[in-house]
C-alpha positions as CSV (number, residue, x, y, z in Angstrom):
1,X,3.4,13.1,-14.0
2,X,0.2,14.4,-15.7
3,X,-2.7,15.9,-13.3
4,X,-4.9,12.5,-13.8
5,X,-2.3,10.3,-12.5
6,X,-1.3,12.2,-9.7
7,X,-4.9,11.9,-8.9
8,X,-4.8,8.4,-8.8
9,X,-1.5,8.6,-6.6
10,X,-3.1,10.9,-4.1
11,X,-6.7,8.6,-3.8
12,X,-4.3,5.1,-3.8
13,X,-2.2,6.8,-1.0
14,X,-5.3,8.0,1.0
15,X,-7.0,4.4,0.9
16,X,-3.5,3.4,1.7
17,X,-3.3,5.0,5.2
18,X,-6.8,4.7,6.1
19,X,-6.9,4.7,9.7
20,X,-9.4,1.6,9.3
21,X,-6.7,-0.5,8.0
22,X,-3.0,-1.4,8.5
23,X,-2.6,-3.4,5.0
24,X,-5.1,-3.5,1.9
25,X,-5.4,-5.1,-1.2
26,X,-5.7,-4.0,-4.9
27,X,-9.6,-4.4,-4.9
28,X,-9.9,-2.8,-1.4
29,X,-8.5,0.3,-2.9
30,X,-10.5,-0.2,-6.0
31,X,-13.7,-0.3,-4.7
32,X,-13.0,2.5,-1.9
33,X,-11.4,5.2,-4.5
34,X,-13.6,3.9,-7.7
35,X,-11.1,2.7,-9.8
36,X,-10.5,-0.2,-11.7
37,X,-8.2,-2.9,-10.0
38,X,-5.5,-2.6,-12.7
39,X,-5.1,1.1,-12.7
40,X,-4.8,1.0,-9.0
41,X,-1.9,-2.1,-9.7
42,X,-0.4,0.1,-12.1
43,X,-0.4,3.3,-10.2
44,X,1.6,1.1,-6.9
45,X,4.1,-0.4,-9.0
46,X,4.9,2.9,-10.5
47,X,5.3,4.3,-7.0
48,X,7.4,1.5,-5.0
49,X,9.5,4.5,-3.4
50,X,6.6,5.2,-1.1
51,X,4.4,2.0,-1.0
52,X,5.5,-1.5,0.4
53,X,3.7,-4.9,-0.1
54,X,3.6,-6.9,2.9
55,X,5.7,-10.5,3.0
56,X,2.0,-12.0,4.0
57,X,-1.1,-12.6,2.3
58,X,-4.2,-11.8,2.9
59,X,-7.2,-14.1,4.2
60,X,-7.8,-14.8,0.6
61,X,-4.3,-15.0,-0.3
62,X,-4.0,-11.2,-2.1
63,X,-1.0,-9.3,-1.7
64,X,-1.0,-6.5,1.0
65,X,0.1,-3.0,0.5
66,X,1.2,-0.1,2.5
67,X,2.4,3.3,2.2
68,X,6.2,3.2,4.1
69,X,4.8,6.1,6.1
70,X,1.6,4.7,7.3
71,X,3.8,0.9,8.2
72,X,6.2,3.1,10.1
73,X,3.3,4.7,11.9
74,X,1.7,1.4,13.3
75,X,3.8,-1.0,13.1
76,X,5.7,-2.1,16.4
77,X,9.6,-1.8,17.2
78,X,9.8,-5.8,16.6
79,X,8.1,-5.6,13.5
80,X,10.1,-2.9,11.8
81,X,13.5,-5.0,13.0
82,X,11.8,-7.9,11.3
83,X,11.2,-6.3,8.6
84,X,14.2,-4.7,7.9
85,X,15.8,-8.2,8.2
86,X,13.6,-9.1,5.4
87,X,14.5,-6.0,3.4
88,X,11.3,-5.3,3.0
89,X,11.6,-1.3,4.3
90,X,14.5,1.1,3.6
């Protein structure tokens, strides 16, 4: 991993587990860590290990992403059950 894209790892994690938010989109994390929407696509699906997208949309029908840490952190007992029915956590 070169020094620019771990870069982008650490600001897509950070606006990832803003306390603010539970889930955020691709431009949420754009316009908070100025980058460009498709680096910031590019940089979570090169990182699926620690990030999860959520089996709901948005308001505006985006996907919703997560880091598995920050989900684990606030989401409730049910919702981790639920989830891991869905297989969408490890």
């Amino acid at each position: 991993m070169t020094d620019e894209s771990h870069s982008e790892l650490e600001k897509v994690l950070r606006a990832l587990e803003n306390k603010k938010y539970r889930w955020r989109t691709i431009q949420g994390i754009a316009e908070e860590e100025c980058m460009s929407a498709e680096r910031v696509e590019c940089v979570i699906h090169a990182n699926k290990e620690k990030i999860v997208r959520s089996s709901l949309k948005s308001e505006k029908g985006e996907t919703l992403y997560t880091t598995r840490r920050h989900y684990k952190q606030n989401a409730s007992v049910c919702e981790r059950i639920v989830a891991s029915f869905k297989n969408r956590i490890a």
